[in-house]
Structure formats: C-alpha cells, structure tokens
N, C-alpha and C positions, 0 to 999 in steps of 0.2 A: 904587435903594437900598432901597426898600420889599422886593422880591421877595427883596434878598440876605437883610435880616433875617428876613423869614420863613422860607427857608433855612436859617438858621441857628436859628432858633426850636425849626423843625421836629425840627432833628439833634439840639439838649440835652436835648429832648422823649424822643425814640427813648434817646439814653445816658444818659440818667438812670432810665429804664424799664429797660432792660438791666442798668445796677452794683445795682438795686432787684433783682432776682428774680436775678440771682448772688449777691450777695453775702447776701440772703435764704437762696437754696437751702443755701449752705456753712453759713451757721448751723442750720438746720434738719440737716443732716449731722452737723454739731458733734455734737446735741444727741443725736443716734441713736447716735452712736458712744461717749455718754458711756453711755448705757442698756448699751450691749452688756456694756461691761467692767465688773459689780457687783461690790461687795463682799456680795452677797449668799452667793457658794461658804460652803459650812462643809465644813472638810478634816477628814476622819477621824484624822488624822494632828492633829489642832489642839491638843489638849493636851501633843501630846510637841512638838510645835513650839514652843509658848508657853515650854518652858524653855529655847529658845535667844532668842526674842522679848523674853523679859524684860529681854537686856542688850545684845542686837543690835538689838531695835526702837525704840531710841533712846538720844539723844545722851551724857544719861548712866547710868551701871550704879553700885550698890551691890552688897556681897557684906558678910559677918559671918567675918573673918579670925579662922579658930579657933586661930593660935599664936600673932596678938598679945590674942586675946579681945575684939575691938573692930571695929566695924564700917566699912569702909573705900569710898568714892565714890571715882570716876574719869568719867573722860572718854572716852567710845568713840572710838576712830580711825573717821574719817569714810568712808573705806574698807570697814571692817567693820557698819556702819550698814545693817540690813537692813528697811525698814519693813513690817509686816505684810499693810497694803489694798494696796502696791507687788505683795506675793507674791501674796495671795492672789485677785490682778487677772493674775498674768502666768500665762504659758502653762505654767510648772510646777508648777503653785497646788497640781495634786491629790500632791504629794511630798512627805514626810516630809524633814525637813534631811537625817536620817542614810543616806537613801537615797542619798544624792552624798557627805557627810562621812562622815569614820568616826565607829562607835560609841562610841569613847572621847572623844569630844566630848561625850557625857552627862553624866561627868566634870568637876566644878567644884574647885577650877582647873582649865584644860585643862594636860595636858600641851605643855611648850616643843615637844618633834617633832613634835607635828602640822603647824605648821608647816611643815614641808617635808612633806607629803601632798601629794602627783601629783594633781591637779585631773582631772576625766574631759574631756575633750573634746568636741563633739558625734558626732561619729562612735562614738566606744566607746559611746552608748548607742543611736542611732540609725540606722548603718551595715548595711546588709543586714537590716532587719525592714522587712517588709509594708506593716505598718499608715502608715509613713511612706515609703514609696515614691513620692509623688507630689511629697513636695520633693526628690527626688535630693539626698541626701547624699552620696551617693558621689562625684557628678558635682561637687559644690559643692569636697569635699577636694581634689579632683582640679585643680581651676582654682586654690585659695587654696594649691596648693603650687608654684605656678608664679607666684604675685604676687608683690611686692616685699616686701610683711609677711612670707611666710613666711620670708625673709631673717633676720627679725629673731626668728627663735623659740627663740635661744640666748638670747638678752638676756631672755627671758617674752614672746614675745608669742606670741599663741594666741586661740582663740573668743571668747572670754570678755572680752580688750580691746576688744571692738566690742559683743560680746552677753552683757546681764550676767544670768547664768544666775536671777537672782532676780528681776527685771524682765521681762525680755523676752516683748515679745507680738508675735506673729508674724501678728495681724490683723489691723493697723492697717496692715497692707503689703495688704491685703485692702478694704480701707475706701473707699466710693466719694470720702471727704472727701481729694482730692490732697494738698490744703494740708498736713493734719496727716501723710500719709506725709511729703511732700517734708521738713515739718519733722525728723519723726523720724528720718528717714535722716539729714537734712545734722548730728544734732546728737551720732550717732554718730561721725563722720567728727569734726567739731569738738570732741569731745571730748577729744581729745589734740591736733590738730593748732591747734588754738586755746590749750592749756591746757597751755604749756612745762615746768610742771611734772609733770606726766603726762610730758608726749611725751618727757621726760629718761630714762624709767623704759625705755624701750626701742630709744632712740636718742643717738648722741653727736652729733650733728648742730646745727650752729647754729641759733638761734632765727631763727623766722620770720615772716613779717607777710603776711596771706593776703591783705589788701587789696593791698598792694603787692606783691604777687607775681599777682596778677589785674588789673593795672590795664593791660593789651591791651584787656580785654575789655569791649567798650562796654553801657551802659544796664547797670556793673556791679551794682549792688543789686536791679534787677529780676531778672536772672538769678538771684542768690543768695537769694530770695523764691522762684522758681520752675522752680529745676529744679536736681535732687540732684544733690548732690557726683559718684556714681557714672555719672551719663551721660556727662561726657567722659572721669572716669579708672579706666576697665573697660570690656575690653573686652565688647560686645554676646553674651548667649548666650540662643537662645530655649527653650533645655531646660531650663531650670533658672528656678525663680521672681526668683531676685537675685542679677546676676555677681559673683561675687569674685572675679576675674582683674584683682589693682590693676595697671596699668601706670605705667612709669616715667615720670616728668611732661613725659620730651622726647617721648612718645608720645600725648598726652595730646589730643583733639579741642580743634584750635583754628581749624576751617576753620567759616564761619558754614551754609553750604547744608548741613552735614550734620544740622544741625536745622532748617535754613527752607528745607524742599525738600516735595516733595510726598511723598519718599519719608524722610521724615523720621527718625533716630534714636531718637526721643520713644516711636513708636511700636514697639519694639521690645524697648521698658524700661518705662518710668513709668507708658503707659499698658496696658499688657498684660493686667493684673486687669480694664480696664474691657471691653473687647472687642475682638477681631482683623479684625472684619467691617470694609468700606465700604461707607457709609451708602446709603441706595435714593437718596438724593435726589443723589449722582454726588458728594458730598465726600470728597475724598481725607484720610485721617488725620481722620473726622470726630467721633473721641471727644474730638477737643481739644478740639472747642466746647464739651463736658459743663464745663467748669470754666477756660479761659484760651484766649487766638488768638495762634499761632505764626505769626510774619510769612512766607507761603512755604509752611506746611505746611498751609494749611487752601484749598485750591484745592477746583475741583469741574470735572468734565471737561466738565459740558454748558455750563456758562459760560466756561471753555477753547475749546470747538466753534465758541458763539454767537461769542466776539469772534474769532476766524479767520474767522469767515463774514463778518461786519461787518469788516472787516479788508481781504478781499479784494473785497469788495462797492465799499467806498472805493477802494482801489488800481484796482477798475475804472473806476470812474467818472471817475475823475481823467484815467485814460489814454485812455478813449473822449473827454473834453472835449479833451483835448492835439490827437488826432490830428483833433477837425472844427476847432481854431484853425488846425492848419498845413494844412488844405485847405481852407479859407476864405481863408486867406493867400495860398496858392498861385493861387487863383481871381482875386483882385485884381491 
C-alpha cells in the first residue's frame, strides 16, 4: 500500500511540473505575440483615413445636416464598424481606405451607388506578383473554387466572409502560440456557422446546432479546444500555407487513426509552421509535444524496437519454459 501511494505521489509530482512549464510557456507565448502586433504603426495614409475613422471607428456617428441646418446622430451598422488599433494592427495597416474604396467615398454623404461597388477580392490584388508568391494565391483560388463556399458566390459569398480585409492578420497563423491559431481559425469558421443570422446571408439552409451535429465525436469539447474546424473538413494540401478545399460534411474525416496514428493528419496542417523534421530522439510527429499529446501520434521508433525486443524476448522465454515442462513430463 505504502509503494502504490508513493507511486502515485510520484506521478502528480511529474504532472503538475509538466501543466506548470506548459501551461507557463503558452502564457509567456501569449505575451510575445501581443508585443508583435503594436499599435505602434503610424500610416502615412492616417489623416486621410481618420475621415473615414471618424464615423466607422465607432458605434456612433454625428454629421451637421446642411438642409435641415441641424446636426443629426445615428447609430453605425455593426457591420460597417471598422475599429482603428483593429486596422492599424492587421496586415493591411499600411493602406489608405481609398485604395480598396472608391474615391467618392471622400464625399460626405456618401453617395447611395456606392453601395453596389464590386469589393476586390484577394487575387485582383495579390494574383501573379512576386513579392507574395510564397502564399500561392493562385493555388489557394484554385482549390476555394472547387469548395462548397464557392457554391454559394451568387448569394455573396467570397474572401472577405472568412477574411475580413480590415482585420485580418495573417501571423497569428505563424505564431508558435497553437492555442491562439486554433482559436483563431475555429472563430472564423464559427462565425457564421455558429451565428444563423450571418449564415442566413448566404445560405437558405435550416439552422443548425454544431454540438449536436458533432455529438459521434467523443471527448467532444477537447477536440473543439484543440484542433481547427479545417483538419477534418479540407482536404490536406502541403503547397499552400491553409487548405481551402471545404469538402462536403459526408466527406468530412471521421475515422480516429487519421489523427492518432504515427502518421498523423495534424502534421500535415496545424503543425506545419512549427517544423517538418523528426525529432533526433526517434519521435515520430514530435512537434506535437511543443504544445499538446495526440493519443497515437506521438510514438518514437527506438521505444517501438525496445518493446518488440522485450516482446520477443518474453514470447521466448515462455516457449523455451513450455518445452523443458513437456520433457520433464515426458521423462517421468
């Protein structure tokens, strides 16, 4: 009884040292990643921008109505709601609005036609230049016109329902902190499919309940903690930084070994930014350790070798005792 509690002593000893220096390191990560994205930028562009900031960067707007002669408040559409440290933190920080808007958006009132202005896409400005050839664009249109969204690009949908071109930072997919990808990713994806009034804007489709439409999937909340929406529905592409090949949900990875295998799926997606190598020490998929343990996927071949050896070591021994029982028997 003494030896098991020691045992046991031993083990909460070891896992409390262990969630101690993880759960440390991601905060320490946290904190690095909040340094990366300052609002230190000053855009050259910052005073022609402050005359759209003034009524876009928050909830409500005044204007001085020069044909009623009186000065008139409203209430911004939460839509339109574009916060300044949001822009000038995201990866299009160094742009002038009107470089994507038109010019006659300088214009207070705006004119009603603007309105229907043809949004740019990422490809019309990123498609075939240089400098961005290492996210393939080309290869990204090329898959997201084969998903199921692009299905839905008569109704509006397009870049911009997943990437909202004032926001979006494209480092945080860079970021050794998983957590804060996984969050980020899964909160794209949830942002319509969680949020029926969204999802209405581009779909006629019955409302859905994503808990119970996941409820196959066991230890569901830790799954949905720990690993994007996109690993089982996209298919896997290793030329491109993040698949958008949505597949239809009867296709959808529902087999458990394709993540708790040695040849793991994880690695092929989530963990990709961290590194492609296997580790010197014989672990297989062993970037997983950096940040969480994939039941399956965190093997090591020289401890694979050891228990075969020990393994067959037993199975002999057993067999060499069997055959002096049955010629000791035979002797009697």
């Amino acid at each position: 009884m003494k030896l098991f509690l020691f045992r046991l002593f031993i083990l909460s000893v070891i896992f409390n040292l262990f969630h101690l220096s993880s759960s440390g390191s991601t905060w320490i990560k946290g904190e690095n990643y909040k340094v990366q994205d300052t609002t230190l930028f000053v855009s050259k562009f910052d005073s022609l921008n402050n005359r759209c900031f003034k009524c876009h960067g928050q909830e409500r707007y005044e204007y001085i109505n020069e044909s009623l002669g009186k000065q008139v408040r409203g209430n911004m559409c939460s839509d339109r709601i574009i916060h300044k440290n949001d822009f000038y933190t995201s990866n299009h920080r160094s742009f002038s609005c009107t470089d994507c808007h038109s010019d006659e958006y300088a214009k207070f009132p705006h004119s009603g036609e603007l309105r229907m202005e043809q949004k740019y896409n990422c490809i019309d400005c990123h498609g075939g230049d240089v400098k961005f050839a290492k996210y393939h664009f080309e290869e990204i249109e090329a898959e997201y016109q084969k998903s199921t969204h692009f299905k839905m690009e008569d109704q509006g949908f397009s870049c911009w329902k997943c990437h909202n071109p004032h926001t979006y930072k494209i480092t945080v997919r860079n970021s050794t902190n998983l957590k804060t990808t996984i969050e980020y990713d899964n909160a794209i994806c949830l942002n319509c499919h969680s949020d029926y009034s969204r999802f209405q804007l581009v779909s006629d489709k019955a409302e859905m309940n994503i808990i119970q439409k996941h409820d196959w999937l066991p230890k569901q909340a830790s799954h949905f903690a720990n690993v994007r929406c996109i690993e089982c529905h996209t298919k896997i592409n290793n030329d491109i930084p993040v698949s958008h090949l949505i597949l239809p949900k009867d296709e959808a990875v529902r087999r458990c070994n394709e993540c708790h295998s040695k040849n793991s799926i994880l690695m092929a997606s989530l963990y990709k930014f961290e590194s492609k190598e296997q580790r010197r020490d014989g672990f297989f998929n062993g970037i997983i350790l950096n940040a969480s343990y994939v039941i399956g996927a965190n093997r090591n071949e020289y401890l694979n070798m050891l228990s075969l050896i020990i393994f067959v070591i037993v199975i002999g021994i057993i067999a060499v005792h069997i055959t002096f029982r049955i010629r000791n028997k035979h002797k009697k």
